[in-house]
C-alpha positions in Angstrom: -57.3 -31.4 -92.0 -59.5 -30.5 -89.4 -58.4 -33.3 -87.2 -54.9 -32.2 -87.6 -55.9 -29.1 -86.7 -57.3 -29.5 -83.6 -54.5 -32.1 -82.4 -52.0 -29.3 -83.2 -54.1 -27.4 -81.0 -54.5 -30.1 -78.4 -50.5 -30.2 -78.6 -50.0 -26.4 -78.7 -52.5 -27.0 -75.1 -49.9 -29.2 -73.6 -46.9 -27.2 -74.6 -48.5 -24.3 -72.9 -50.1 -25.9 -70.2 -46.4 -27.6 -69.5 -44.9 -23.7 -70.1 -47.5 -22.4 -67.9 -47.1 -25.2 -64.8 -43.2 -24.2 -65.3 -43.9 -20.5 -64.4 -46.4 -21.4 -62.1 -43.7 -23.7 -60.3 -41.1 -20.7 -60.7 -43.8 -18.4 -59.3 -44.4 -20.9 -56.0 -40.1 -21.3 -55.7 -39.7 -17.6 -55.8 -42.4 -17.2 -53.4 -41.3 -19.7 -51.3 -37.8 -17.7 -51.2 -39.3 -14.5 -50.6 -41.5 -16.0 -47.1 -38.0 -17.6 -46.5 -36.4 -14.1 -46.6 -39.6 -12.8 -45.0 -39.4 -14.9 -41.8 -35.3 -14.8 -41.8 -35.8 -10.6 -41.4 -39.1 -11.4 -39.0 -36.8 -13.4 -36.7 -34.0 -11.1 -36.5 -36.4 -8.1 -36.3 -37.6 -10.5 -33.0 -34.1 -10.7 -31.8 -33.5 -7.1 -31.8 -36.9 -6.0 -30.1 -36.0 -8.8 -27.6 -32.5 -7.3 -27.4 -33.8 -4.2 -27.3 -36.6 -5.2 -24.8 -33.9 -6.6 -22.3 -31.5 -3.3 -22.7 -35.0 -1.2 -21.9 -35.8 -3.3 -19.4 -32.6 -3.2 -17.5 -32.7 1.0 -17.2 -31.7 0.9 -13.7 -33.3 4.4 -13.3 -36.4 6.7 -14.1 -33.9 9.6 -15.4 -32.4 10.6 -18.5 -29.3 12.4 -18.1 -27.7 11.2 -15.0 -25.3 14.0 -15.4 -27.9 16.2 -13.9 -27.8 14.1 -10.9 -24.3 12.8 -10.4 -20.6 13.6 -11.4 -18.9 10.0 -11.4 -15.9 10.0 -10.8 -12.7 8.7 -12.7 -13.3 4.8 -13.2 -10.2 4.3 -15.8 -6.7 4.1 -15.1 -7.1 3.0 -11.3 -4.8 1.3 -9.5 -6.1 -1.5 -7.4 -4.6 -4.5 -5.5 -6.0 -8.0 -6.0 -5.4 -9.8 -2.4 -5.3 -13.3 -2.8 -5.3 -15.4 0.5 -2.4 -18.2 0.7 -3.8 -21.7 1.7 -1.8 -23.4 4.1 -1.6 -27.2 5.4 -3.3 -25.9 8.7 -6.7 -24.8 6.5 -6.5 -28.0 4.2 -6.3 -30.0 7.2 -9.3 -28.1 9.1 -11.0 -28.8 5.9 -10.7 -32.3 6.3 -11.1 -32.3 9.9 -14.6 -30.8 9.1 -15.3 -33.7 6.8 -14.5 -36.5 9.1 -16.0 -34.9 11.7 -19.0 -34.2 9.6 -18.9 -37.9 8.4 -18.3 -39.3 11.5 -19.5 -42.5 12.9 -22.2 -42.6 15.9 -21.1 -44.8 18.4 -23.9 -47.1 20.1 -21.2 -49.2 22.4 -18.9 -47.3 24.7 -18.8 -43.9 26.3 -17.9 -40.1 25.6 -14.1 -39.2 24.6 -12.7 -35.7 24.0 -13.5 -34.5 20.4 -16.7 -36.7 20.2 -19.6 -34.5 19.2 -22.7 -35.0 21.1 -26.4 -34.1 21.2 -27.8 -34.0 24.6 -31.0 -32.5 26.7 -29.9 -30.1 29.7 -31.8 -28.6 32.1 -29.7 -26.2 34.0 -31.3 -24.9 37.8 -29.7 -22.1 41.0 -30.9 -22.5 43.9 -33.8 -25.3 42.8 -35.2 -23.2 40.0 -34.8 -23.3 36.4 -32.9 -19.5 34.9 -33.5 -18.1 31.6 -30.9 -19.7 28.6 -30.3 -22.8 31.1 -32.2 -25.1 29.3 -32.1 -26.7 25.8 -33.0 -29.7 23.8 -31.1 -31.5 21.0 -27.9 -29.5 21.5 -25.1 -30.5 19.7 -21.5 -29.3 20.7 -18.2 -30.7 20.2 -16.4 -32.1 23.6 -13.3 -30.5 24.3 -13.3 -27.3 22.5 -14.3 -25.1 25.5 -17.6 -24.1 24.5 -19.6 -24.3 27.4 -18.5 -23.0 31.4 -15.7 -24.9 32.9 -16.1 -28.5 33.9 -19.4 -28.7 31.6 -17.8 -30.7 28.9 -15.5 -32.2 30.8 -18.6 -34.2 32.7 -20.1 -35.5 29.6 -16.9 -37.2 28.9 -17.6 -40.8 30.1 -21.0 -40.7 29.4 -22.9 -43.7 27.9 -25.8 -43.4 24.9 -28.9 -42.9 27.3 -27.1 -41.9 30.1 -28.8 -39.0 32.1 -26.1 -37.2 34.8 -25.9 -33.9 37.1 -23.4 -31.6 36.7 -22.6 -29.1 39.9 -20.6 -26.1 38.4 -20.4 -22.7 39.3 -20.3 -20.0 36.9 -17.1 -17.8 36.5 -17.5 -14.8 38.2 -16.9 -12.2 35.8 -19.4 -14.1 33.6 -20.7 -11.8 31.1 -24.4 -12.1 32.6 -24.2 -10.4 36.0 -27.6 -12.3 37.3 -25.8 -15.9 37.0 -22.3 -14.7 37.9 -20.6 -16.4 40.5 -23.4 -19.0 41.3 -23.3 -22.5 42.0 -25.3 -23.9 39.1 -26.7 -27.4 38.9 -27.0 -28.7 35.2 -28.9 -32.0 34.6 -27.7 -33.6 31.2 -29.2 -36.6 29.6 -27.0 -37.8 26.5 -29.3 -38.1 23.3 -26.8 -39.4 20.9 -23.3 -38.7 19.8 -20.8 -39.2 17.2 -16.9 -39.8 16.5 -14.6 -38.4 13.9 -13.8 -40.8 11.7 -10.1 -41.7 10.7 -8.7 -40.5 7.6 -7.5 -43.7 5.7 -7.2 -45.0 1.8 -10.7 -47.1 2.7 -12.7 -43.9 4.2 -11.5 -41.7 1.4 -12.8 -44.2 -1.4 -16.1 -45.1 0.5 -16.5 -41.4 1.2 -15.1 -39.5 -1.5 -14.7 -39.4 -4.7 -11.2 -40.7 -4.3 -8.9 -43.5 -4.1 -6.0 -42.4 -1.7 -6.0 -39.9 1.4 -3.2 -38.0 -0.9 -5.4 -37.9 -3.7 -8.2 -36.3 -1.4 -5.5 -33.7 0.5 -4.5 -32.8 -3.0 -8.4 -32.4 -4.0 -9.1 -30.1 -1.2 -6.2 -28.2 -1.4 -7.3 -27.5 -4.9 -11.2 -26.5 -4.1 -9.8 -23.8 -1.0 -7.2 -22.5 -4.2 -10.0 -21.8 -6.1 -12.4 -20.6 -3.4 -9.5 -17.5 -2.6 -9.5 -16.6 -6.0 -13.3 -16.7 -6.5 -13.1 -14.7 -3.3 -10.0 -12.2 -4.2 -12.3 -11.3 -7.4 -15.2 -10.3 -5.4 -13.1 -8.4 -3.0 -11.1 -6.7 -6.6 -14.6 -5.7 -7.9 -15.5 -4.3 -4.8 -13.0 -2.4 -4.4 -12.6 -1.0 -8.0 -16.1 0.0 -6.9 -15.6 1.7 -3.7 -12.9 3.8 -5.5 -15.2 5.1 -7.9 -18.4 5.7 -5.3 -15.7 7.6 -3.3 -14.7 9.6 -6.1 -18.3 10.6 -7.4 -20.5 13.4 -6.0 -24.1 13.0 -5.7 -25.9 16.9 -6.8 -29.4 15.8 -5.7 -31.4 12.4 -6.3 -34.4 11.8 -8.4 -37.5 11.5 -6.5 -39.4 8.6 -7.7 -36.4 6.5 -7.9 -35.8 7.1 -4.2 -39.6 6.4 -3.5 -39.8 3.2 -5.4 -36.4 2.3 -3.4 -38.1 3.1 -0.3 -41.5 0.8 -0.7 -38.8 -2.1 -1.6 -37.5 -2.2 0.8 -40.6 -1.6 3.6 -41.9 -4.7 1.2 -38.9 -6.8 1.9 -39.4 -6.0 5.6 -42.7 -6.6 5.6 -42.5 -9.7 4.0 -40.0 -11.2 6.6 -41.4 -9.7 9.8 -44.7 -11.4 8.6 -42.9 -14.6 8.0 -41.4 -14.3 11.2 -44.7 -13.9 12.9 -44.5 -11.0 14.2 -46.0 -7.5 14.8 -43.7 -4.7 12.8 -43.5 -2.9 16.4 -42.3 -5.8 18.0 -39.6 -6.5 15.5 -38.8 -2.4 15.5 -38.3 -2.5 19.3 -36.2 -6.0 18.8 -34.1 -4.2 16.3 -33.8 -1.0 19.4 -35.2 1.9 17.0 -38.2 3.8 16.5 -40.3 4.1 13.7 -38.7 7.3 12.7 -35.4 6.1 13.2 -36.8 3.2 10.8 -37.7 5.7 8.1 -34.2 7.7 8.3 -32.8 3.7 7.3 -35.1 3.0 4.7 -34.5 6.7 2.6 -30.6 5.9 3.3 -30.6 2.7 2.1 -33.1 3.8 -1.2 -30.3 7.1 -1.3 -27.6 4.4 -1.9 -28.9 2.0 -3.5 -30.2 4.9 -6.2 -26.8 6.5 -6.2 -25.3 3.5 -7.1 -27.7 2.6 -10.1 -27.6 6.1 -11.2 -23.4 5.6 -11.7 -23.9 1.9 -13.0 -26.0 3.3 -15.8 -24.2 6.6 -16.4 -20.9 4.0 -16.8 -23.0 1.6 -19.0 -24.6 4.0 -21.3 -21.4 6.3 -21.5 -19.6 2.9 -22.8 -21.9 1.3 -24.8 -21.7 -1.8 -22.0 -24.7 -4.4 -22.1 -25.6 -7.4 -20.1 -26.1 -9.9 -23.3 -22.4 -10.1 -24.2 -20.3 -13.1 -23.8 -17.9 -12.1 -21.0 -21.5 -12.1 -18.7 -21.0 -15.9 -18.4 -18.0 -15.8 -16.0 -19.8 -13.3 -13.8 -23.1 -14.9 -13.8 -20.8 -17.8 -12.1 -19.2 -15.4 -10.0 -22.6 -13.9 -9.1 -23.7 -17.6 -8.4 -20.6 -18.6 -6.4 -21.0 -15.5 -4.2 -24.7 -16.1 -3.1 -24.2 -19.8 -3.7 -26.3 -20.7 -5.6 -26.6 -23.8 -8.2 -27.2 -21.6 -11.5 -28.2 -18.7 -12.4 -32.1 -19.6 -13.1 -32.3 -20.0 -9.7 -31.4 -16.5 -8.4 -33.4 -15.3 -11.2 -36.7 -18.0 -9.5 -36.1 -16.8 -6.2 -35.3 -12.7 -6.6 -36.8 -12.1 -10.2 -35.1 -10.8 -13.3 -34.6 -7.3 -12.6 -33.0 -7.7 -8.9 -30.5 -10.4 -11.0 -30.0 -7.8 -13.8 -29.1 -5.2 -11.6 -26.8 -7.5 -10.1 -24.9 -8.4 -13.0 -24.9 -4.9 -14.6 -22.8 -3.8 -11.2 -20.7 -6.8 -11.7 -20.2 -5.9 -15.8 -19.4 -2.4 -14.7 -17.0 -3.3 -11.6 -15.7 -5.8 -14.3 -14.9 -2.8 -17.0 -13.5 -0.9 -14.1 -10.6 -3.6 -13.1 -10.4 -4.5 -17.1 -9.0 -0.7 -16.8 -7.0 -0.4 -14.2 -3.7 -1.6 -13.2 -4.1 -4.3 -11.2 -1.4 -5.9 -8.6 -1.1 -9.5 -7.4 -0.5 -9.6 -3.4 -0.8 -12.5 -1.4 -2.3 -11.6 2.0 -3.3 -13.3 5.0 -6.9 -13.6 6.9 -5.7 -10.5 8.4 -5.2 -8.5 5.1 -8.5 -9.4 3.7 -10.5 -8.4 6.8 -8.6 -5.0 6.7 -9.2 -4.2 2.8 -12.6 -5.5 3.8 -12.5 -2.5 6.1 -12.0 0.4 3.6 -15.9 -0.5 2.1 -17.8 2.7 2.6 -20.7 2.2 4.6 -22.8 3.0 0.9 -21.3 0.5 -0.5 -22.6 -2.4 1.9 -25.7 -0.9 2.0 -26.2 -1.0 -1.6 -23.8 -3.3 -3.5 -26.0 -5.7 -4.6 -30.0 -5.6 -4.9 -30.2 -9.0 -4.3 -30.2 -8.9 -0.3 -31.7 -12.0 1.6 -30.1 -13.8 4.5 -31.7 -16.9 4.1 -30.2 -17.7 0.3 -28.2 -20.9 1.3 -31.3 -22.1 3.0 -33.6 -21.3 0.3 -31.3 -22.2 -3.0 -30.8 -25.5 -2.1 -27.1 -25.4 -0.4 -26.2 -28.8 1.6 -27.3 -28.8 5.1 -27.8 -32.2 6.7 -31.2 -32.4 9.0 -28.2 -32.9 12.2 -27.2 -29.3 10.5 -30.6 -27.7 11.2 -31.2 -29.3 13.8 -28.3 -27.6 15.5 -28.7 -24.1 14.2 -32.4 -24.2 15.8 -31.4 -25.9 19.2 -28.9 -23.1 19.1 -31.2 -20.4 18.3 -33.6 -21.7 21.7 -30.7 -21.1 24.0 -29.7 -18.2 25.7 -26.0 -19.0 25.8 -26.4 -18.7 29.4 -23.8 -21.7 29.6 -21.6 -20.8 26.6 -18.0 -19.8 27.7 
């Protein structure tokens, strides 16, 4: 009996034990479930602060109510004119000239023809003695296209690789400089190298393309200069949906320590490239023809514009709910890529920061919501169209319509410049154009 008893017992263990391990299981699955929950709600509680951190981080300006500072004007409604530039078989085929010109051949056996680029060493004296801007080494130029003074290209024609010649011109005599005007001018040219525009054929377009035929290139290019005027005719129909509504607004007074911070960014950004340059801040004032005062009037106008125009971008943003995390910011990212041609977007943001590419692309989002408003017309124009919408711009709007202001982007963000390329921009720099025509 008592055995029975305690195997009842020892059974009644297991059935509990079994009942027990089952709760404990349900206990662990529920908990598990509830730190599933837990971490779900901890990761969108991290998406929002990060969202939220961004949208903080993006306030474009110190003050609160930006009524109190500026009344925008109307930015809905607008009527604007998208100018879209017509490409014609003359700029597909100075396209391609470009190409096989840029892809040429360099000849090593036989002499200099018209429409040969060379690079060539001159030396250029008056009267026995060298003259400022006569002189250069490595300069490239293209025979034929009347560059240089009368009868200076036409003597290199002829010329062998190696070959060194003198050249005795005079210079015309309403030459722009008044000290060589007139003057008999001998120019001693030694021919470095030089090059010859390659033919377009079915054989270079496949060995230099990515192309079979010469119509499947011309159809190519026509294609890329299409879709370069519209990239173009969008940046021209943001700007001017923004120039409408700059024009339209009135600044009441600006707040202090935005125009301050403005102010030391930009002395920064001019600091930083006179030192680069290697150069004394009063040397590059005096190259620039102002004074230090005069340099301070341009700094506070530049900061004034530049805060005007943050202090409308977020008064636009805030009073319709705009953001820069939505899905329509991937086409004006690539827009704000294309225009400072650049390969991505990580790239501006490596070389400017975030906040100077936020700022950026909350102008573009608003310019964006301005033409999404507006009635917008479809003209084709011509090159002298777009310079003269160029030309309504308000001078506050060039000043300040992007943060993002370098000039040596394309050089720094990787564009394709051969070595030949800046070779000749510097060889260019070290002359004077005393012999340009």
């Amino acid at each position: 009996m008592k055995k029975k008893t305690v195997a009842a017992i020892l059974v009644m263990c297991m059935v509990l034990s079994a009942s027990a391990c089952g709760k404990e299981a349900a206990k662990d699955t529920k908990n598990e479930k509830t730190t599933e929950t837990t971490d779900k709600k901890s990761e969108e509680k991290a998406e929002k602060d990060d969202k939220t951190s961004k949208e903080a981080s993006l306030k474009l300006v110190t003050v609160d109510d930006i009524s109190d500072y500026v009344t925008i004007g109307e930015y809905k409604g607008l009527t604007l004119n998208r100018i879209s530039q017509e490409v014609t078989d003359d700029d597909v085929q100075a396209e391609i000239d470009y190409d096989l010109e840029d892809k040429g051949e360099e000849i090593k056996d036989g002499t200099v023809e018209s429409g040969d680029t060379v690079t060539i060493n001159f030396t250029g004296t008056i009267d026995g003695k060298e003259f400022d801007g006569g002189s250069a080494e490595d300069y490239q130029l293209t025979v034929g296209e009347g560059s240089m003074i009368d009868g200076f290209e036409d003597g290199i024609i002829g010329m062998k690789d190696g070959e060194t010649k003198e050249l005795d011109l005079t210079f015309p005599e309403d030459y722009y400089d008044d000290s060589v005007a007139g003057k008999a001018v001998v120019f001693k040219v030694t021919l470095q190298k030089f090059t010859r525009k390659a033919e377009l054929t079915d054989e270079w377009v496949a060995a230099n393309t990515d192309y079979k035929t010469v119509d499947e290139y011309k159809n190519s290019v026509r294609e890329q200069l299409q879709k370069d005027a519209d990239t173009s005719a969008d940046i021209d129909l943001y700007d001017s949906a923004w120039t409408e509504v700059l024009s339209a607004s009135e600044i009441k007074k600006y707040p202090e320590a935005d125009v301050n911070t403005a102010i030391e960014e930009y002395k920064a950004q001019t600091e930083q490239y006179v030192q680069e340059a290697g150069i004394e801040m009063s040397d590059f004032l005096e190259a620039q023809g102002i004074s230090e005062d005069e340099y301070d009037d341009e700094c506070k106008t530049y900061a004034e514009s530049k805060v005007e125009q943050n202090l409308i971008v977020q008064g636009i943003m805030t009073e319709e709910g705009l953001t820069i995390e939505d899905n329509e910011l991937d086409e004006l990212k690539d827009l704000l890529c294309q225009e400072y041609g650049a390969s991505s977007i990580d790239e501006l943001v490596e070389y400017y920061g975030q906040h100077d590419v936020d700022e950026s692309l909350a102008l573009l989002r608003v310019q964006k919501f301005i033409v999404d408003q507006a009635t917008v017309e479809e003209k084709t124009g011509s090159d002298d169209d777009l310079i003269a919408n160029e030309d309504t711009d308000t001078d506050e709007d060039s000043d300040a319509d992007m943060e993002i202001v370098d000039e040596s982007l394309e050089e720094d963000t990787g564009d394709e410049a051969t070595e030949d390329e800046s070779e000749d921009a510097e060889s260019e720099d070290n002359t004077d154009d005393a012999v340009e025509g």
